[in-house]
N, C-alpha and C positions, 0 to 999 in steps of 0.2 A: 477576431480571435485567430491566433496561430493556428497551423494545421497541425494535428495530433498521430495522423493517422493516415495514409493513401489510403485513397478507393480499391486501390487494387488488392491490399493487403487486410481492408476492412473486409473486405469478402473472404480472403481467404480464413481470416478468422473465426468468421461467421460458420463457414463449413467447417473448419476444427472443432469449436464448438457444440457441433452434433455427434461429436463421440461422447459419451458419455463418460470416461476418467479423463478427459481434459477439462481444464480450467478449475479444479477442486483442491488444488493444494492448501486452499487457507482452511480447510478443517483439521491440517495437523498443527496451525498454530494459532488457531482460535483461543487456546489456553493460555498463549502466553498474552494474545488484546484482552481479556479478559485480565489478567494481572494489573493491566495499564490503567484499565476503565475502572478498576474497582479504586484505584490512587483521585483519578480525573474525574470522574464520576460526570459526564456529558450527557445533553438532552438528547443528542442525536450523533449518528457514525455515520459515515460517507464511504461506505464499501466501495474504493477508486479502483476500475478493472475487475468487475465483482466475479465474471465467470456465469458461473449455474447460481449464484448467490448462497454458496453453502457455508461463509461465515458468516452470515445474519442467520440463518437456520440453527449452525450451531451454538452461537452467543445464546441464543433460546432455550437452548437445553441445557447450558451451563449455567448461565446466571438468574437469578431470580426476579428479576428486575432489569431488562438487559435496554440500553439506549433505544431512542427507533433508528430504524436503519433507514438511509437510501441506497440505491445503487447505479452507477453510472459504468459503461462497457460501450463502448462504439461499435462492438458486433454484436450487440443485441437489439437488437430494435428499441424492443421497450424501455430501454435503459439509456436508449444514444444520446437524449438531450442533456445538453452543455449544463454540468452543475455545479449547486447554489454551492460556496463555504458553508464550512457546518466546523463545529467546534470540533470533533474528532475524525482523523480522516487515517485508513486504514489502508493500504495500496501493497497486497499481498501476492509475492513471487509473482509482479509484473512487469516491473522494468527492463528485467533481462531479453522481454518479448515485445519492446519498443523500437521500431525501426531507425538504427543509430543516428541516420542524418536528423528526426525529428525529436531526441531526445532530450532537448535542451528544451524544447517546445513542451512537454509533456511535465516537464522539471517544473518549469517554470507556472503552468498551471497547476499543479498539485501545491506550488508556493500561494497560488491565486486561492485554491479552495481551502487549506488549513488554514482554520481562524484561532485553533488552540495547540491542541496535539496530535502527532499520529503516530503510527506504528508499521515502518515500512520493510519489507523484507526482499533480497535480492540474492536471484541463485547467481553464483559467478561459476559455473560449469557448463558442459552440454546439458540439455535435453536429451531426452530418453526417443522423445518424437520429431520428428523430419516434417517439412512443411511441402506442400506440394509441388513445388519449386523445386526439395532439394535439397534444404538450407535446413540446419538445426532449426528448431523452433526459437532454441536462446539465440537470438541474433545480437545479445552483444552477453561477453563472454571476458571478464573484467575480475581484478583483485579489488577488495575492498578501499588498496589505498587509490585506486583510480574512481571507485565511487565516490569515497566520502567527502573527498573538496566540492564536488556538485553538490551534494546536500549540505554543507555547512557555509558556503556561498550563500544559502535559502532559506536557512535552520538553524536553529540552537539546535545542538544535537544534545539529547538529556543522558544518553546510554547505547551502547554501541557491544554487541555479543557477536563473533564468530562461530559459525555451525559447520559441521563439517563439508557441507555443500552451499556455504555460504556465509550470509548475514543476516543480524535484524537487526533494526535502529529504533530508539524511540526521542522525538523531535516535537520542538516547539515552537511554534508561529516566530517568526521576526519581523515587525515588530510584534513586542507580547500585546495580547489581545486580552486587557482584564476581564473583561465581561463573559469571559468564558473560562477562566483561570480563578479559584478562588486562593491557591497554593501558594505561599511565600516562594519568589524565587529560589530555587534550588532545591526545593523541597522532595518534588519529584524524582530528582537524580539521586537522593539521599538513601528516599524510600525506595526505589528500584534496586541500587545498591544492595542498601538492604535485605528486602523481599529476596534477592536471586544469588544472596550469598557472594558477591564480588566485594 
């Protein structure tokens, strides 16, 4: 397997980490994978770069029935091993904190672990916090048109929103994976439409 991450940087993360407001951003958009999930309706989510894990916590208090989660973070110990594809994979404000040379490497497993949909969000600004080094935390610092050829290289892209400090996209395996898809093609991109008013 490609390398996702240095040692040197896995550590540094690892010590970030133990701040406690780092790594939480996915509880301000745990509402909108919630939107996605209730279309997809998946046995299982793949919290990719989970943090403190507080979008599996709050999928819990939002939904009534909420997928199982796993979660995968190479600066967390318990979370470091190399994980399985699962039919929804969720990879929330982490890219931007991929270190640029290995980004293609991380791209490309996240292509490995989506077997159906996911729901990816990408800050393209600074960070608020500095990394020990020095260095913004966002280490890569990107317009949305310099993302989305990597993801649609990888991706059906089903729906694509600008936020004012960014993006979110919502994406489907290529190739499609029926066994996880019960949705007539394009169905998805309909209802999202739809549901979010565009």
């Amino acid at each position: 397997m490609n390398t996702l991450i240095s040692e040197e940087y896995r550590k540094m993360q690892e010590e970030l980490h133990k701040n406690p407001n780092y790594g939480v951003a996915s509880v301000q958009y745990a509402p909108i994978v919630v939107q996605v999930l209730e279309q997809v309706r998946p046995a299982e989510l793949l919290d990719y770069g989970a943090g403190k894990g507080r979008l599996g916590e709050t999928l819990k208090t939002l939904m009534p029935n909420p997928p199982r989660i796993r979660h995968y973070d190479p600066a967390r110990p318990e979370w470091a091993a190399v994980p399985q594809p699962a039919p929804f994979v969720a990879c929330i404000d982490v890219l931007e904190h991929i270190e640029p040379e290995l980004l293609d490497n991380v791209l490309d497993d996240l292509q490995r672990v989506t077997a159906g949909h996911g729901v990816f969000t990408v800050h393209t600004g600074p960070a608020v916090k500095v990394l020990a080094d020095g260095r913004n935390a966002h280490l890569i610092q990107q317009p949305p048109a310099w993302w989305l050829p990597k993801f649609m290289s990888r991706f059906e892209l089903a729906f694509f929103q600008r936020m004012p400090q960014g993006f979110w996209i919502v994406i489907e395996a290529r190739p499609r994976a029926p066994e996880f898809d019960s949705k007539p093609q394009g169905m998805l991109r309909k209802t999202l439409k739809t549901m979010l008013g565009s």
